[in-house]
C-alpha positions in Angstrom: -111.5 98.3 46.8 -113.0 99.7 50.0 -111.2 99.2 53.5 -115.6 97.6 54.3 -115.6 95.3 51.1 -112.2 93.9 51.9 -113.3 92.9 55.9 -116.4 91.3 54.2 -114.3 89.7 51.4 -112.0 88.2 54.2 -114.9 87.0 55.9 -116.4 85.5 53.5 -113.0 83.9 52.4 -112.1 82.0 55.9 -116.0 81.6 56.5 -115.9 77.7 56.9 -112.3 77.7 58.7 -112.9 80.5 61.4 -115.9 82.0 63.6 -116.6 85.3 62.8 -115.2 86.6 66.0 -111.7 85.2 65.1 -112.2 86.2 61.5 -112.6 89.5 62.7 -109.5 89.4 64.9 -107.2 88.2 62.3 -108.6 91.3 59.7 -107.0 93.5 62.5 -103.9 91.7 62.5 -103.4 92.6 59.2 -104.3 95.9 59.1 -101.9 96.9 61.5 -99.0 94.4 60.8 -99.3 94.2 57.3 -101.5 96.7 55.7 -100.0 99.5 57.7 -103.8 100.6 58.4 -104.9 101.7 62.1 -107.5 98.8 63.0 -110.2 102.1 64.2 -110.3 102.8 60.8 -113.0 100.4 59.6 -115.3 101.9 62.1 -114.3 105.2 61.4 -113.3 105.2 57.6 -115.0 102.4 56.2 -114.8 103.8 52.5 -110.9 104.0 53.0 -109.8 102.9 49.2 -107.1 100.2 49.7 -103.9 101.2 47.8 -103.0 98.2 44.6 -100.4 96.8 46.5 -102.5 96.4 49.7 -105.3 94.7 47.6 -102.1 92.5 46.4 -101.2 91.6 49.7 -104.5 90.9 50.9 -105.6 88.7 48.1 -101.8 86.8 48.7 -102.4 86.4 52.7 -106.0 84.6 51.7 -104.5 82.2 49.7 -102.0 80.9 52.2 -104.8 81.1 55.0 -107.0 78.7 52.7 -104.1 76.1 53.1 -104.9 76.6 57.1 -100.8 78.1 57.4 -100.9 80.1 60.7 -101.9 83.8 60.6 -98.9 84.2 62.9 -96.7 82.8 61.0 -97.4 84.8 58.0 -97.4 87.9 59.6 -94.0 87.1 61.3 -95.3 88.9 64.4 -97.5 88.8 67.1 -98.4 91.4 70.0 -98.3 89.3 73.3 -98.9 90.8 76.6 -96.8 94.0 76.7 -94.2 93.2 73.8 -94.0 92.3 70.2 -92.7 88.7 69.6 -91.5 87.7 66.1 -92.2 84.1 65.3 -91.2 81.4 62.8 -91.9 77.8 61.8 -88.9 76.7 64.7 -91.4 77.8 67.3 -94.5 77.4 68.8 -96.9 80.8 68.6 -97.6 81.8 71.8 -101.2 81.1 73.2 -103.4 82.9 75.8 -103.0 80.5 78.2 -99.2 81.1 78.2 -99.9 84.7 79.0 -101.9 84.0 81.8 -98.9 81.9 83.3 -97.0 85.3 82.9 -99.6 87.1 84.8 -99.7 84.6 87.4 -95.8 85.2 88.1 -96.3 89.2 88.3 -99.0 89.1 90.4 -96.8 87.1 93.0 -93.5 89.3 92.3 -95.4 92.7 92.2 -93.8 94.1 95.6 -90.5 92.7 94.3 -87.5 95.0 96.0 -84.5 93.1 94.8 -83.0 91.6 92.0 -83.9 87.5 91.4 -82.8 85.3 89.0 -85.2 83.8 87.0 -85.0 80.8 84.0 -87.4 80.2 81.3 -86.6 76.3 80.3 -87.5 75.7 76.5 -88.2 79.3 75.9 -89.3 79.3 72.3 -89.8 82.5 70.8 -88.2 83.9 73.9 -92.0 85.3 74.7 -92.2 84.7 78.4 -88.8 85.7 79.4 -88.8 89.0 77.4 -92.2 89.5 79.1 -91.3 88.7 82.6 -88.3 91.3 82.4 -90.1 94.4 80.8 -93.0 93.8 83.3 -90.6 92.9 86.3 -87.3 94.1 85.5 -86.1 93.1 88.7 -85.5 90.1 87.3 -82.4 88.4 86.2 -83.7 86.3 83.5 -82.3 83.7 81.5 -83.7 81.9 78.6 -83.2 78.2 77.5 -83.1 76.5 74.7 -81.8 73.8 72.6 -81.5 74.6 69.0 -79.2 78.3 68.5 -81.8 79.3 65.4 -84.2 79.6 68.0 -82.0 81.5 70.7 -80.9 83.8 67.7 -85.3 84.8 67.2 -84.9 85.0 71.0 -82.1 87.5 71.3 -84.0 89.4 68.1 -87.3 89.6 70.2 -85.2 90.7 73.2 -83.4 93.6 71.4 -86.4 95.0 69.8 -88.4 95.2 72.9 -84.8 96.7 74.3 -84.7 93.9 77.1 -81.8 92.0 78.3 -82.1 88.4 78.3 -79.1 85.8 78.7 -79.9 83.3 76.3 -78.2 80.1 76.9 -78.0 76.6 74.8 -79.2 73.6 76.4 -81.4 70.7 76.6 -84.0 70.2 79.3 -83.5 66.6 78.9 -79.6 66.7 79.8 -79.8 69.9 82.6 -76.5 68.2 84.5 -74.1 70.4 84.2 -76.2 73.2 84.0 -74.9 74.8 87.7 -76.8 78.0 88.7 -79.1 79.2 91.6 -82.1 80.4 90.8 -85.5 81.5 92.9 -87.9 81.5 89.8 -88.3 78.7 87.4 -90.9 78.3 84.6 -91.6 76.6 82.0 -94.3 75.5 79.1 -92.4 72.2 78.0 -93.9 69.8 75.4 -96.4 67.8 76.8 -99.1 66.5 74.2 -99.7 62.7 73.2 -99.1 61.7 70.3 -102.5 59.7 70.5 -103.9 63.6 71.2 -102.9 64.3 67.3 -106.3 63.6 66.0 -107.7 66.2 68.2 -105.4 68.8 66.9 -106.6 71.6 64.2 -104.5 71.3 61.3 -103.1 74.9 61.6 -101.2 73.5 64.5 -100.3 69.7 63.4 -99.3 70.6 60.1 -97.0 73.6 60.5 -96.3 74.1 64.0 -92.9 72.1 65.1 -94.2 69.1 66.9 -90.7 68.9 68.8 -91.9 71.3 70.7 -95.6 70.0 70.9 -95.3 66.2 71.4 -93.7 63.9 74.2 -93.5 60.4 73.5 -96.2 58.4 74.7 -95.1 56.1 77.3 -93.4 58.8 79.1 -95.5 61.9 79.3 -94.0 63.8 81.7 -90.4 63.0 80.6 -89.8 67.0 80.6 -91.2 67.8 83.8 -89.4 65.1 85.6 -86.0 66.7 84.7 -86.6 69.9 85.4 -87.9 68.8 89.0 -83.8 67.2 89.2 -82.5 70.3 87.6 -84.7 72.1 90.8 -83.0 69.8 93.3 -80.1 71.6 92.9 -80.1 74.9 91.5 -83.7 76.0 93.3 -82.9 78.3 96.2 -84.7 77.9 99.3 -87.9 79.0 99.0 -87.7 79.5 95.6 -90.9 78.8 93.4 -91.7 76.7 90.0 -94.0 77.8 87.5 -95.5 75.2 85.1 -97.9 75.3 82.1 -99.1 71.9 82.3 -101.4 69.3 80.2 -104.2 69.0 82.3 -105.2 65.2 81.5 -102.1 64.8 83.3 -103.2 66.5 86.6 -103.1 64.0 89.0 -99.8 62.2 87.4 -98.2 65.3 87.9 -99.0 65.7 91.3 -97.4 62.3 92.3 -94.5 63.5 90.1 -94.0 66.8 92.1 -94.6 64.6 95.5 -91.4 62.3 95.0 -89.1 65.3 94.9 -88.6 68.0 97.4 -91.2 69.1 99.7 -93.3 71.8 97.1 -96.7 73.3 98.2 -98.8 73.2 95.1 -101.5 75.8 94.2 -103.3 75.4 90.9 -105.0 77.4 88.3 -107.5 77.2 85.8 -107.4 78.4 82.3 -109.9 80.6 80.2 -111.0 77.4 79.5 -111.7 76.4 82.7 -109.0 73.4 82.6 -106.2 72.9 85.3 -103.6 74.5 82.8 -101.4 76.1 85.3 -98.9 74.8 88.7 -97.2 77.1 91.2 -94.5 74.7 93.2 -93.4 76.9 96.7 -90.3 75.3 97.8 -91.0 74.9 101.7 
């Protein structure tokens, strides 16, 4: 089989689950990661023949995509920002809006001339912290997280991108004894509805871990409230807060942030063009 009838194969494959523009995307996903092929090649080598066991892995991949598993998570891998995160069915797959929360943070610490310390609460594949630190490696960053499978994939992604990260087991919901002083906080907590479900895609409902998707209903900030008490006491002065945020939740938030200490907010849209993003300045 040609490297050109395979692309059209896959397209016509995934046809009524993805737009061709994300079809596409996912084809050089699995050139590179999978296939071993340089992406360039379909324009430049269209008539490459694919070897058996390409063709085999291929045809394999479809089949599991048909069932609408994650790309991602068959792959194992995925490239974001300036490092190579693995990821598994224990965590979310990063998203483009969470690497625009990374920017955010660079841009502000771009002049940095010391050393800070930085914590990434419920840090998932680890994909933030390891980010922050290659692009910023002034900073001291730690990376938390409640289940030690996921802090293993953490120190795993950290090695391989040869960053130091100090990984450390916790639960955002019970951050009491957790005593350390920190100017930089982030964090992309759960914070979808369960009565959001129905809006969901199924790629994400049906394999992604909802324990790190869902809050419970009647409490819908429940994460961000604790981390604003862990703040209280381990954010220097000064010191800054970095949320990914549901953005139906905009205004509750703000309330939230306003019975704490005094914070400047400053917002940010998405790529969406949804209040996805909060920078708290401790004055």
């Amino acid at each position: 089989m040609k490297l050109i009838t395979a692309r059209n194969l896959f397209r016509d494959t995934i046809k009524e689950l993805y737009p061709i523009n994300e079809t596409d995307f996912y084809f050089k996903m699995i050139l590179s990661s999978l296939l071993e092929i340089d992406p360039i090649a379909i324009a430049l080598d269209p008539n490459l023949i694919l070897k058996p066991d390409q063709q085999k892995k291929l045809k394999s991949l479809m089949v599991d995509l048909l069932s609408e598993k994650p790309l991602q998570y068959l792959l194992g891998v995925i490239n974001f920002r300036s490092v190579e995160i693995r990821v598994n069915p224990l965590v979310l797959i990063p998203r483009p809006e969470t690497e625009e929360l990374v920017e955010w943070i660079l841009e502000d610490f771009s002049q940095l001339n010391q050393e800070l310390h930085l914590i990434d609460l419920g840090t998932g594949s680890g994909c933030i912290a390891i980010a922050l630190k290659k692009e910023q490696p002034l900073f001291n960053v730690h990376a938390l997280d409640l289940d030690q499978a996921i802090l293993n994939l953490v120190s795993l992604n950290a090695d391989a991108n040869k960053q130091e990260i100090n990984c450390i087991q916790g639960d955002i919901n019970a951050l009491e004894k957790l005593e350390l002083g920190f100017e930089v906080i982030v964090s992309n907590p759960p914070y979808i509805t369960p009565k959001e479900k129905d809006k969901i895609k199924k790629n994400v409902l049906g394999f992604e871990p909802h324990q790190a998707l869902f809050v419970p209903q009647d409490d819908p900030l429940l994460f961000y409230r604790n981390i604003l008490l862990f703040a209280a006491q381990n954010l220097k002065s000064k010191g800054k807060i970095y949320f990914e945020i549901n953005p139906l939740f905009e205004t509750e938030m703000e309330s939230l942030i306003f019975s704490f200490d005094s914070y400047t907010i400053t917002k940010r849209m998405d790529i969406f063009g949804k209040i996805r993003m909060l920078r708290l300045e401790k004055v």
